[in-house]
MITI-707941 format. One line per field, with one value per residue (C-alpha): x, y, z. Coordinates in Angstrom, 2 decimals, always signed. Layout:
BEGIN
u X / ...
v Y / ...
w Z / ...
! end
This chain:
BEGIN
u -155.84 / -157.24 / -158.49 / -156.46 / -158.80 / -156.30 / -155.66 / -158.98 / -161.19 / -163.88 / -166.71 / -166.56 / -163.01 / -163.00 / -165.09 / -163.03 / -159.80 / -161.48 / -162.92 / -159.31 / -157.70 / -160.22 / -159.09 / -155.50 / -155.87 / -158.64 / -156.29 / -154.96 / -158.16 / -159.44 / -156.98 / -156.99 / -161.08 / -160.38 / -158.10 / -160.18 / -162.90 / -161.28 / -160.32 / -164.16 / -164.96 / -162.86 / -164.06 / -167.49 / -169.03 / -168.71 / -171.26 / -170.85 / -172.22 / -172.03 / -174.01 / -173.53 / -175.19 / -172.46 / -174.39 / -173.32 / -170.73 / -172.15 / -173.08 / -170.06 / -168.13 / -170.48 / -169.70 / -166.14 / -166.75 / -166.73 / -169.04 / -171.46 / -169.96 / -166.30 / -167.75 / -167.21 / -163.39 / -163.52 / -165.92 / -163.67 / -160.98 / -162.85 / -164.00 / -160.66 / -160.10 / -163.51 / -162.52 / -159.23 / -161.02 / -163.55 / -160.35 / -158.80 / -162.19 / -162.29 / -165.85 / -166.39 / -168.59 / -169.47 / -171.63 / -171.23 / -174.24 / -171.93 / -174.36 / -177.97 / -180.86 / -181.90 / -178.42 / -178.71 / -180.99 / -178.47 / -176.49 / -175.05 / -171.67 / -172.14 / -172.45 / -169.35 / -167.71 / -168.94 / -168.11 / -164.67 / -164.26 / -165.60 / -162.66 / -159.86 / -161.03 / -161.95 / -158.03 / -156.51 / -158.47 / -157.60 / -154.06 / -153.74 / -151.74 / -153.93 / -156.73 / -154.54 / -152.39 / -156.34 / -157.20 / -160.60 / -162.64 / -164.78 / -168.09 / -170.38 / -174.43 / -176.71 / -177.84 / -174.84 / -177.12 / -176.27 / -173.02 / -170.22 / -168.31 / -164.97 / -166.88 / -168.19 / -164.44 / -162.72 / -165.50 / -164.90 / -161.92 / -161.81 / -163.85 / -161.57 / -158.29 / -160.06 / -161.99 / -159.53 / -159.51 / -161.00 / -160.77 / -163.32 / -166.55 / -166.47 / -170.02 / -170.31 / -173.67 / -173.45 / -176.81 / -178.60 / -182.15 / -183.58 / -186.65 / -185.15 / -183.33 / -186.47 / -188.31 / -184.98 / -185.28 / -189.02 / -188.24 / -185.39 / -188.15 / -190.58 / -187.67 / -186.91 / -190.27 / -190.70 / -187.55 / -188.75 / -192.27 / -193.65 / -196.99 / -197.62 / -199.93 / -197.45 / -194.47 / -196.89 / -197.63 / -193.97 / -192.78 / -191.09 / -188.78 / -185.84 / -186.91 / -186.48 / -183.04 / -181.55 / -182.04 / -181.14 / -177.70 / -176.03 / -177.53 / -174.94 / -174.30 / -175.50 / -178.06 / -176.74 / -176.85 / -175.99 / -176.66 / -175.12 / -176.26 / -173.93 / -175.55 / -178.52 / -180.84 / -183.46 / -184.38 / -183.03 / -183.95 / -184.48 / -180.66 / -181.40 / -184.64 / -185.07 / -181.97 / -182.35 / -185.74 / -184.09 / -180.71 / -180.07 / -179.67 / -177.65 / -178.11 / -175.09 / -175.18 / -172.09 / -171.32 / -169.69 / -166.42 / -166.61 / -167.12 / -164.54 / -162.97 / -163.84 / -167.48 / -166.81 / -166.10 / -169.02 / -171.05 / -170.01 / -170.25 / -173.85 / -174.36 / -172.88 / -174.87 / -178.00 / -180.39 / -181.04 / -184.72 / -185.61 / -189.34 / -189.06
v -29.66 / -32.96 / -32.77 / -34.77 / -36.60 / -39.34 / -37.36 / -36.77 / -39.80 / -41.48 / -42.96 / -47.29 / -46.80 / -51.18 / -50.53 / -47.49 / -49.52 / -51.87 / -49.55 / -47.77 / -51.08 / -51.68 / -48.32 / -48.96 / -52.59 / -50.84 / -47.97 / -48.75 / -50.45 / -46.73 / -44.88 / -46.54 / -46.64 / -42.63 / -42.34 / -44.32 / -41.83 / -38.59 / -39.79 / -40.76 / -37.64 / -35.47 / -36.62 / -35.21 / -31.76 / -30.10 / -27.86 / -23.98 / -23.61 / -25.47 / -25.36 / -26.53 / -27.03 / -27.70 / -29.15 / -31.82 / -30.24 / -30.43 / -33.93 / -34.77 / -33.17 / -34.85 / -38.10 / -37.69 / -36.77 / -32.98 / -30.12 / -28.87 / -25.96 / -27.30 / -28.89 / -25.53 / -26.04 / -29.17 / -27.80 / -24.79 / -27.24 / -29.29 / -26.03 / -25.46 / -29.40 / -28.95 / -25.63 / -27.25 / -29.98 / -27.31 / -26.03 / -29.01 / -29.46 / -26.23 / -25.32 / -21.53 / -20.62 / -22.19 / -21.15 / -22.39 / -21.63 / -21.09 / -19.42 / -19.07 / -16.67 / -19.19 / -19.65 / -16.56 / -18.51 / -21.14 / -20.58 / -17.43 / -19.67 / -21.18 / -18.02 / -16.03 / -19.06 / -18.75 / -14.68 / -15.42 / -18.01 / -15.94 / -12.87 / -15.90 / -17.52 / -14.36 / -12.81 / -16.12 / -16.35 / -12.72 / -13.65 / -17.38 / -17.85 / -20.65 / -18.11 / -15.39 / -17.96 / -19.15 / -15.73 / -17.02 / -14.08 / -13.99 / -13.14 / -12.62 / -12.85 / -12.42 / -9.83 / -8.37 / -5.86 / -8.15 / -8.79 / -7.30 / -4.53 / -7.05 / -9.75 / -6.91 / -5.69 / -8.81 / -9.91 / -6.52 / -6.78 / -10.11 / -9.07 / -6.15 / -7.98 / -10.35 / -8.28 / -7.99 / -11.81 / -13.22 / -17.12 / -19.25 / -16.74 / -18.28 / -17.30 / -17.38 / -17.51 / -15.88 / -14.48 / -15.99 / -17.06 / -17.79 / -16.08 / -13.16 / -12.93 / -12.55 / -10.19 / -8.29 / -7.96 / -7.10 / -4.14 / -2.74 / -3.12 / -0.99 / +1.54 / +1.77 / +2.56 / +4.81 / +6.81 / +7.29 / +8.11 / +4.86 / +3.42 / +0.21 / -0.61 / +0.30 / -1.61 / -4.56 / -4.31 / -4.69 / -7.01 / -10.57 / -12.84 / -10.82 / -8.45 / -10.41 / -12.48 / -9.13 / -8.04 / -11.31 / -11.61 / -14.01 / -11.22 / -12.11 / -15.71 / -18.40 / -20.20 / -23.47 / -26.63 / -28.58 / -28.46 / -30.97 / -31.49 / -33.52 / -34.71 / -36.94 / -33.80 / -34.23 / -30.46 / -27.38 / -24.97 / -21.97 / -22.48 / -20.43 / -20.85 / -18.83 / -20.17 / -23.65 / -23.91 / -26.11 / -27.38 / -31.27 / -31.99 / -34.73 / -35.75 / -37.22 / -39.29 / -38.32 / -34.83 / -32.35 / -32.74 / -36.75 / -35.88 / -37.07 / -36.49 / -39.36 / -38.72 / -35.86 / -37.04 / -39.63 / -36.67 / -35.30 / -38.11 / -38.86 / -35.02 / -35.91 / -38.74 / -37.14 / -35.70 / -32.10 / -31.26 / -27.66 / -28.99 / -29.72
w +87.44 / +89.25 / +92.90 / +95.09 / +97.78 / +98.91 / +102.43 / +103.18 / +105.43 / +104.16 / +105.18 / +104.44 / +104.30 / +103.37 / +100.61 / +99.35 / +98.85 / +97.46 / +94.58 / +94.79 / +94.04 / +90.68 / +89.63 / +89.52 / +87.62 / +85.16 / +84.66 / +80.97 / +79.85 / +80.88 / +79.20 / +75.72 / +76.00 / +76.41 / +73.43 / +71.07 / +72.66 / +71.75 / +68.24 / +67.84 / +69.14 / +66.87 / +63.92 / +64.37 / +65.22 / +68.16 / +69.72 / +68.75 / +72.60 / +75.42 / +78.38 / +81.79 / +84.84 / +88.05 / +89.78 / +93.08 / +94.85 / +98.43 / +98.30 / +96.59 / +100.00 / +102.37 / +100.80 / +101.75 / +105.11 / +104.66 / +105.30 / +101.83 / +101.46 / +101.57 / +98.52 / +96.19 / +96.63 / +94.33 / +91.88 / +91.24 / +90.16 / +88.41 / +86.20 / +85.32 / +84.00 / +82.02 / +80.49 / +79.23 / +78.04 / +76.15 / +74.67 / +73.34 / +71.22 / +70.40 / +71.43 / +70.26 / +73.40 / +76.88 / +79.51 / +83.13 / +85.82 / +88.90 / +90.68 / +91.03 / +92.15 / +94.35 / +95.99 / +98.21 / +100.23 / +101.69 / +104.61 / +105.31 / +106.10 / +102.34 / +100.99 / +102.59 / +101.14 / +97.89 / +97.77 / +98.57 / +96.50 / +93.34 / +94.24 / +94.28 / +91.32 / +89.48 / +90.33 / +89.74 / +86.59 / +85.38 / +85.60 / +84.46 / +81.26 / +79.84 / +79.86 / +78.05 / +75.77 / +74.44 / +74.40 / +76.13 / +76.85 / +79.80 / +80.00 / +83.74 / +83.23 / +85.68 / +88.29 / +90.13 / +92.10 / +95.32 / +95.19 / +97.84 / +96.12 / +96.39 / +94.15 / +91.90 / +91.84 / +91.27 / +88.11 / +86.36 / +86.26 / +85.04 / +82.27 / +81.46 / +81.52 / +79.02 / +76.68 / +73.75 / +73.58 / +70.14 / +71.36 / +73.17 / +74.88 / +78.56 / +80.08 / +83.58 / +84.90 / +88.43 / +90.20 / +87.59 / +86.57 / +83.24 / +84.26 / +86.05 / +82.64 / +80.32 / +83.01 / +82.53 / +78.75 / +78.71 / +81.05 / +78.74 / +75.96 / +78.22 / +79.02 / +75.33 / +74.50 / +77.03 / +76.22 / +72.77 / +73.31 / +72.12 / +73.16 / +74.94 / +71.98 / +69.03 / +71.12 / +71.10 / +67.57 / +66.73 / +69.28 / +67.92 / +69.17 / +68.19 / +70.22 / +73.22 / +72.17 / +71.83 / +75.00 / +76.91 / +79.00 / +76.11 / +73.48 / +69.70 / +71.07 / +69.48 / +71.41 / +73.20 / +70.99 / +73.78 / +77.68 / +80.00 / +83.62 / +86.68 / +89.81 / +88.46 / +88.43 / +85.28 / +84.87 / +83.94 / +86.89 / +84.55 / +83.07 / +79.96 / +79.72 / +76.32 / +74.81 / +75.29 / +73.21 / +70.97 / +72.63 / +73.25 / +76.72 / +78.44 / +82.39 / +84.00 / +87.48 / +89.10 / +91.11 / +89.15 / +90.86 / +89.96 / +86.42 / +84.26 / +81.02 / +79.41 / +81.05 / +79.33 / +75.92 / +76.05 / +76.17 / +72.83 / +71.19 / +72.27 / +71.40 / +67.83 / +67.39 / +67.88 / +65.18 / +65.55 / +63.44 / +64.71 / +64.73 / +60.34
! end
């Protein structure tokens, strides 16, 4: 579903027809560069997991003339075009960070928007017939210890009214931190060992990697081959910090809610033309 902006004011309003007017006359140069894109694009390997960081909402708002946090309201949307896009390629598993540990220190006015903007999405979600008719299957990681009982509600039972699904895994990264995530799986280790009477020195004897992967949020996923990032940002910020040992990453200039589909598809295809080596 595209975001309509037309209605809303902008700042260098002469400057914004101006770039309005170049998109109409580039239009079908745009359109068969996409094409000639996708059928590229198909032709090679897709990732068995995507990542992706959403990152660019807030400034993408205050470029328009809008408050951050009315910001969120375009990223949602622009989820939904991405996840239809993930579809059409078939891409077995994706992973958006919506969400981070750090987030509960913004404004408490960002946050209530947030909150309610996870129980609409989540219901809408729960009940959208592109989600059943893919049979996508959705997934929440991350610590849910502070979230309002209506946002705990709503995410359950989006998980539930999804669970039988055997199509696309949809991860949704919400109250999470990569390192919050491996402190997490070390204590289940500890409260493993401690259930079954095991000593700190035979658990360390023992202890592998395996150990750890199986106790992480995305635990029988494969990890992500590929990890894309909007808003110019160069780093990670602890998105799956385990996982991602070996993934390819690719850092995009626009705001999430600018991204496009054939930004989109250019990202594949510079994903497909890369050589993956594990460290051989």
């Amino acid at each position: 579903m595209a975001v309509d902006t037309s209605a809303i004011p902008r700042k260098n309003s002469a400057r914004q027809r101006f770039i309005n007017v170049l998109r109409v006359a580039l239009k079908p140069l745009y359109w068969w560069y996409e094409k000639r894109l996708e059928a590229e694009v198909r032709h090679g390997h897709v990732p068995r997991h995507l990542g992706m960081i959403l990152d660019g909402n807030r400034r993408f708002a205050r470029e328009l003339g809008l408050q951050g946090h009315e910001g969120h309201e375009f990223g949602v949307q622009k989820a939904y075009e991405v996840l239809e896009w993930c579809l059409e390629l078939r891409i077995p598993t994706v992973t958006i960070w919506v969400f981070s540990t750090d987030n509960w220190s913004r404004s408490q006015l960002e946050v209530e928007t947030l909150m309610n903007l996870f129980v609409k999405e989540a219901k809408r979600m729960a009940q959208d017939p592109r989600i059943h008719a893919n049979e996508v299957r959705v997934k929440v990681i991350g610590r849910r210890d502070r979230f309002p009982p209506k946002v705990l509600q709503a995410l359950e039972e989006l998980e539930e009214a999804t669970k039988q699904h055997e199509g696309m895994l949809l991860n949704i990264a919400m109250g999470y931190g990569g390192r919050e995530e491996i402190v997490d799986a070390v204590k289940s280790l500890l409260l493993e060992a401690a259930r079954t009477g095991k000593s700190p020195e035979e658990l360390a004897a023992e202890l592998d990697m395996e150990h750890i992967s199986e106790r992480l949020y995305t635990a029988g996923v494969p990890d992500p081959d590929f990890i894309i990032r909007t808003s110019g940002e160069i780093r990670l910020s602890g998105f799956l910090l385990w996982q991602a040992a070996y993934s390819e990453y690719y850092f995009f200039d626009a705001f999430w809610p600018a991204f496009r589909r054939v930004d989109f598809l250019r990202a594949i295809r510079a994903y497909q033309g890369r050589e993956r080596r594990f460290g051989k």
